[in-house]
N, C-alpha and C positions, 0 to 999 in steps of 0.2 A: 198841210201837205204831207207830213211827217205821217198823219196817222192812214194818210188817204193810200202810200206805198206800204204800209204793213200792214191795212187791210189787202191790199192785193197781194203781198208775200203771202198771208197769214191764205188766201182764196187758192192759191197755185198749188201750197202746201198739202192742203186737202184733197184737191183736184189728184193730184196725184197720188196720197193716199190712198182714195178713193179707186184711182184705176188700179192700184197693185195688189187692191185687195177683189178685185172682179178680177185680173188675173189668175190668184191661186187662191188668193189668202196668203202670202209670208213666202217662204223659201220654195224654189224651184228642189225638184225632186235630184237633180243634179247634185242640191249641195247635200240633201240628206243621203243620200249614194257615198258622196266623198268624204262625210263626216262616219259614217257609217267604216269606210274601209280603214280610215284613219285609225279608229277606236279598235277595229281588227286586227288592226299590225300593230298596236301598242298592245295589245292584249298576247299577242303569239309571240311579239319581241319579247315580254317579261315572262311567259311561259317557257321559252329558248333560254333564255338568262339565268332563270331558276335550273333549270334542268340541269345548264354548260355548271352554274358553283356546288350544283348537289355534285353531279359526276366529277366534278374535281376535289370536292371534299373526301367523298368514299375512297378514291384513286390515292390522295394522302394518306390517308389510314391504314388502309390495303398495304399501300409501302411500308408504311410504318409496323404496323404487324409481322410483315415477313422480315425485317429486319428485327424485330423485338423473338421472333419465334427463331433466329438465326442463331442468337446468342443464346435464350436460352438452350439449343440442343445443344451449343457448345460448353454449358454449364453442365448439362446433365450429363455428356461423354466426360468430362474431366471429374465429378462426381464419381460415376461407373467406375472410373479407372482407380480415383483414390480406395472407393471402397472395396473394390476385389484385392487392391494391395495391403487394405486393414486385414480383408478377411484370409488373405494370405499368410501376414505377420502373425495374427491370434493363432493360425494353424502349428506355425512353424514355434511361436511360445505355447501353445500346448501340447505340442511333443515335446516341449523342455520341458513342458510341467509334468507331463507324464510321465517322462524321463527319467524327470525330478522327484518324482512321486515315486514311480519303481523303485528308484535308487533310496529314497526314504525309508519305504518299506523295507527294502534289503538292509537297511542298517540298521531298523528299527529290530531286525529278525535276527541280526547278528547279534544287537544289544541282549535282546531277551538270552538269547544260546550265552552267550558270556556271564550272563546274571545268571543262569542255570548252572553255569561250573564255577562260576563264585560261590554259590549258597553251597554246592556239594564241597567243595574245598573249604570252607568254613565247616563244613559238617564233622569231613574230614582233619581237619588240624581241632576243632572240639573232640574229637575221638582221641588224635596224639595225643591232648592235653591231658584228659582223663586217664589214661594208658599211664603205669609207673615207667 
């Protein structure tokens, strides 16, 4: 008995295979349609996805940049400022130096004139000395 209901399970099973495949063969063109849009919007959702992390990576950086370029202009005006005051200071000790330097030479000019009327005054008291 047992086997006589699952030869007729086993006869229905076919039976209806049988009509679904004079049907189409397999899937109604319905499901390839919906499978089809399915695989479309997961492909345009991770295309949207990719796009929304790139433009928010670049948009990070972007900020990042103009912040990093903010400081440095304020590095390079504090810079400016220091060095126009070096090259101000070097100015104002090179007029000392040269200052310093004229006045060198002036003393240097005065030295020689005094060694000039030392050796004549030596010349001279050599001359007293000789003289009875």
């Amino acid at each position: 008995m047992n086997q006589n209901k699952s030869g007729e399970f086993r006869e229905e099973v076919d039976k209806n295979l049988s009509e679904s495949k004079k049907r189409g063969g397999g899937y109604r063109p319905v499901y390839w349609f919906l499978a089809f849009m399915l695989w479309l919007g997961v492909v345009c959702g991770g295309f949207f996805l990719a796009k929304y992390y790139f433009d928010q990576a670049i948009q990070s950086v972007q900020q990042t940049n103009a912040m990093n370029v903010q400081t440095l202009e304020a590095r390079l005006e504090s810079l400016t400022a220091d060095v126009a005051e070096i090259k101000k200071d070097l100015n104002s000790a090179g007029r000392t130096l040269s200052s310093s330097d004229s006045v060198q030479k002036e003393l240097n000019k005065k030295i020689e004139e005094l060694d000039i009327q030392l050796k004549e005054l030596e010349k001279s008291l050599n001359i007293l000395r000789e003289a009875p």
